[in-house]
C-alpha positions, 0 to 999 in steps of 0.5 A: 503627292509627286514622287521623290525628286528626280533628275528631269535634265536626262533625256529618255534613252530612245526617242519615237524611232528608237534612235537616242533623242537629239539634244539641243546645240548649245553651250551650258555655261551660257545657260547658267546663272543670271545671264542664262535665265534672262537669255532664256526669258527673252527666248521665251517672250520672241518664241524659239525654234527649240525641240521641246522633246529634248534637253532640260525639262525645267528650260522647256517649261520655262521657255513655254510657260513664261509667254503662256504665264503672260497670255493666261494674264491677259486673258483674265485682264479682259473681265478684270477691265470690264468689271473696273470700268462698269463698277462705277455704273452701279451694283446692278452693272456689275450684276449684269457682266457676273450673270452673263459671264456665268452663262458665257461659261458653257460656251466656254465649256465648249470652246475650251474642249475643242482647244484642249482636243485641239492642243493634244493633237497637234502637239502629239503631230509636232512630236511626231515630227509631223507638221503637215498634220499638225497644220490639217488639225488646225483647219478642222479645228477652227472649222469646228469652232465656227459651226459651233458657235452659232447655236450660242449667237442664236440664243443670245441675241433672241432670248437675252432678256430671258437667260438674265431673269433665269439667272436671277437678274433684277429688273435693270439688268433683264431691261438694260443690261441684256443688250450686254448680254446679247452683245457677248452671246452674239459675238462668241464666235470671236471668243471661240476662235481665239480660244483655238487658234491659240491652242493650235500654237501651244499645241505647236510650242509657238506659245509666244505668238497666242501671248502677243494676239492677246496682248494685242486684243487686251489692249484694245479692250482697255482702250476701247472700254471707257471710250464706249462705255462712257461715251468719250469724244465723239463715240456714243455713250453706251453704258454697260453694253460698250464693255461688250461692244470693246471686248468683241473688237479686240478680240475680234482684230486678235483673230484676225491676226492670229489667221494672218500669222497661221497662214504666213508661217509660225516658227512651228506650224504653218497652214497653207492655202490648199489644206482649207477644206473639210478632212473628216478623218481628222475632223472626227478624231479632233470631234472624238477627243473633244467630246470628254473635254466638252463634258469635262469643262461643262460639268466644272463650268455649270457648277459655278452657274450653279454657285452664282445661282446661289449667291444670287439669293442673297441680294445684289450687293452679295452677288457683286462683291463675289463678281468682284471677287472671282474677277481678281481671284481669276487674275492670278488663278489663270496664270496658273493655268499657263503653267498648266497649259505649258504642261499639257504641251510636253506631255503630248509632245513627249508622247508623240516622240516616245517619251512617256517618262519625260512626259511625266516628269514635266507634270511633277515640275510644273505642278510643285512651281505652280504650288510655289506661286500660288502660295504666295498669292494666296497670302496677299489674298488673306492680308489684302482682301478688303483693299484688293475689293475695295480696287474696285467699288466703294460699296461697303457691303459689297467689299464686305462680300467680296473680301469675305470670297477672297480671304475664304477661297485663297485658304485653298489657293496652294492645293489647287495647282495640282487641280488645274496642272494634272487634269491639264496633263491627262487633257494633253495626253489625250485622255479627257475622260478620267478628268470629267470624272473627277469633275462629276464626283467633286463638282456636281456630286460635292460642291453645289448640294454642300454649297446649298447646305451650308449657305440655306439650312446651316445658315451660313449664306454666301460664306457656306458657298465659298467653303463648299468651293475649297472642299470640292477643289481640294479633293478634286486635287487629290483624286488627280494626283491619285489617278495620274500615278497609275499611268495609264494616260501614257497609252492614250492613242490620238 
C-alpha cells in the first residue's frame, strides 16, 4: 500500500539545474475554496501555460487530469455508440463489433506503446525545458505511426472474413459482418494516429487540446451512426458497416485537426515545417522504448482475445451480453485511465526536471483519487446491473449475461486503480519492462488457463471468466505497488 501521507505542495529542493525550482506567480487565496476549484476546472478545460514541475501537486493533477478525464470519456463513448445503435440489428451485429474490437485490440497493443513511448519522452523533453526536442519526438512519433499501421489495413481488408471465423463468428457475422471488420482494419491508421498525437500533447502537458480533437471526432461518430447505418435521408442504408463507416470519419477530421493545431502552435509544443523529415537517433530511442510497451500492451490485449475466445463458446447471446458489458465497464474503466495518463506526465515531467520525489508523490495522489472514483462506480455497477445492460438491448438472455459481467467484475472495480495508475507511472518514467512483467505472469500465466478452468471443467461458464478477471487484476495491482516502492523507475534514462 502508498506510504503514509505526505506534504505533496512542497517542491524539491533543487530542480534539474541545481537551482531551487521556480514557483508558479499566483495568489493562494485566489486558489482556495469554491472559486479556487472552478478557477482551476476552467483552467483545466481552456489548457494553460502552467510548469507542471512546480507548485501544488494535487493542482497539477487537476489541471491534467480533468481534460484527460474528459477525453479517456470520449474515447470510450466511441464503441459504447457503435454498440447502442447496432444493438437493435440483433445479437449477431453485436457479436460482430466484440470480435473485431478484440481483434482491433492488438492493433491497440501497438498504437498504445508507441504513445506511451511517445508521452514519456516528450514529457521527459518538456521537463527538460527542451521543446525543440520535444517537437522532433512528435514528427518521428507519427512517422512511426503511419508505417506501422499497414500491416494491420493489409490483413484486415484481404482476410476479414477469415479473422471473423477464428474468432469464432457465426455464419452472419463472417458473411455480413466482415465488411465491418474490413472497414475498421483497413481504416486503422486513423486510430493509430489519434492515439499519438494525442500522447505527444499529454506528453507536453497541452492535454486540454487531445480532450477537444476527441470531442470533435466523438461527435461526429454520434451523428454520422444512425445516419449511416440505418440509412437516413438521403445516405445509404448500410447496417453494421455504417457504424465503421461513422467511426473512421470522425476520427479521421480528429487527425486532421490535431495536425493542423501541432504545426500551428500549442501552448507547449509546436512543430515546424523543417523539422519533418527522418531523425533516426530519435527515431531509434522512441522505437527502443516502444518495444516494452508494445509487448506490454499485446500481452494484456491478447488476453482479452483470449476471454472472448472463451465466452464465445457459450453461444451469441452469452457473447453480446459480455460486448455490452465491457462497452459499459470500459465507459468508466477509461476515465480512470485519464488520471493514469495525468500521472505518467509528471512523473516524466518531474524527472526530467530532477525531481524524482515529486515524481513519486504524484503517483501516491492520483492512485488513491482514482480508487475513490472507481469505488463509487462500482456500487452502481452492483445495484444497477440489469438496467445499465438492459440500456442497450431487450434481450433477456443477453441482460442476464451482461449483468452477470458487470456485477462480477465491479467486485474488483476499487483495487484496480493501482493496476492501471502505477504501470502508467512506470510507462512515463520510461521504464516499460517491469509492467510487461507484471502482465506475463497476471495475465498470461494466471487469467486465461483459470479463465478456462473455471468456465470448461469447474462448470462455472461465462461467470468462471469474469472471476478469472478480478483474480488477475487484483494481483496484477499488488505486484505494481510492490515494485514501484523500490524505486528503481527513478534512474530510467530516455
Amino acid at each position: 500500500m502508498p506510504p503514509d501521507p505526505i506534504d505533496e505542495t512542497a517542491p524539491a529542493k533543487t530542480g534539474a539545474d541545481g537551482e531551487a525550482p521556480h514557483e508558479e506567480a499566483y495568489d493562494p487565496k485566489e486558489r482556495t475554496g469554491l472559486r479556487g476549484l472552478m478557477r482551476d476546472m476552467a483552467d483545466a478545460l481552456r489548457g494553460t501555460e502552467r510548469d507542471y514541475t512546480t507548485g501544488s501537486i494535487r493542482r497539477a493533477l487537476l489541471l491534467l487530469a480533468v481534460p484527460m478525464v474528459l477525453e479517456m470519456v470520449m474515447e470510450s463513448v466511441f464503441a459504447v455508440v457503435d454498440v447502442y445503435f447496432v444493438a437493435s440489428l440483433g445479437a449477431s451485429a453485436v457479436a460482430t463489433v466484440g470480435l473485431t474490437e478484440s481483434v482491433l485490440t492488438l492493433m491497440y497493443a501497438v498504437a498504445m506503446g508507441f504513445a506511451m513511448a511517445t508521452t514519456a519522452i516528450v514529457a521527459r523533453r518538456i521537463g527538460e525545458k527542451n521543446p525543440e526536442a520535444a517537437a522532433d519526438a512528435a514528427v518521428q512519433a507519427m512517422l512511426v505511426a503511419i508505417a506501422a499501421s499497414v500491416p494491420f489495413s493489409i490483413v484486415g481488408v484481404f482476410f476479414a472474413k477469415d479473422l471473423l471465423a477464428l474468432m469464432g463468428g457465426d455464419a452472419w457475422v463472417v458473411e455480413e459482418g466482415y465488411r465491418y471488420a474490413a472497414w475498421m482494419l483497413g481504416g486503422n491508421a486513423v486510430i493509430m494516429l489519434l492515439f499519438v498525437l494525442n500522447a505527444v500533447f499529454r506528453g507536453a502537458g497541452d492535454a486540454a487540446i487531445a480532450m477537444r480533437v476527441l470531442w470533435l471526432a466523438n461527435g461526429l461518430n454520434i451523428v454520422l451512426d444512425p445516419v449511416l447505418i440505418f440509412g437516413w435521408g438521403p445516405f445509404p442504408e448500410l447496417g453494421v458497416m455504417g457504424a465503421a463507416v461513422a467511426t473512421n470519419i470522425g476520427r479521421g477530421v480528429g487527425v486532421a485537426v490535431q495536425l493542423w493545431v501541432l504545426f500551428r502552435g500549442a501552448k507547449h509544443i509546436r512543430v515546424l515545417g523543417s523539422q519533418v523529415r527522418l531523425q533516426f537517433d530519435v527515431m531509434k530511442r522512441l522505437v527502443r522504448t516502444s518495444i516494452g510497451g508494445i509487448a506490454q500492451f499485446v500481452v494484456a490485449t491478447s488476453s482479452w482475445v483470449g476471454l472472448v475466445r472463451i465466452v464465445a463458446e457459450f453461444g451469441a447471446e452469452a457473447l453480446a451480453g459480455y460486448t455490452i458489458a465491457v462497452r459499459v465497464f470500459l465507459f468508466t474503466l477509461l476515465p480512470a485511465w485519464g488520471l493514469a495518463n495525468a500521472a505518467a506526465t509528471l512523473v516524466g515531467q518531474n524527472l526530467g526536471a530532477g525531481q524524482p520525489e515529486r515524481a513519486e508523490r504524484s503517483v501516491w495522489i492520483a492512485g488513491l483519487v482514482t480508487m475513490v472514483v472507481l469505488g463509487m462506480v462500482s456500487v452502481l455497477y452492483v445495484v444497477y446491473d440489469e438496467a445499465l445492460v438492459g440500456l442497450f438491448t431487450d434481450a433477456p438472455a443477453v441482460i442476464t449475461a451482461g449483468a452477470d459481467c458487470l456485477r462480477i467484475m465491479a467486485y474488483g472495480y476499487v483495487i484496480y486503480a493501482w493496476a492501471m495508475v502505477i504501470p502508467q507511472a512506470f510507462n512515463g518514467a520510461g521504464d516499460t519492462l517491469t509492467p510487461t512483467w507484471i502482465n506475463l505472469a497476471c495475465f498470461w500465466a494466471l487469467e486465461i488457463p483459470l479463465a478456462y478452468t473455471l468456465a470448461m471443467p469447474f462448470g462455472l461458464e461465462a461467470r468462471g471468466v469474469y472471476t478469472a478477471i478480478v483474480i488477475a487484476e487484483s494481483t496484477a495491482a499488488i505486484a505494481a505497488i510492490v515494485l514501484f516502492r523500490r524505486g528503481t523507475w527513478k534512474h530510467t534514462r530516455l
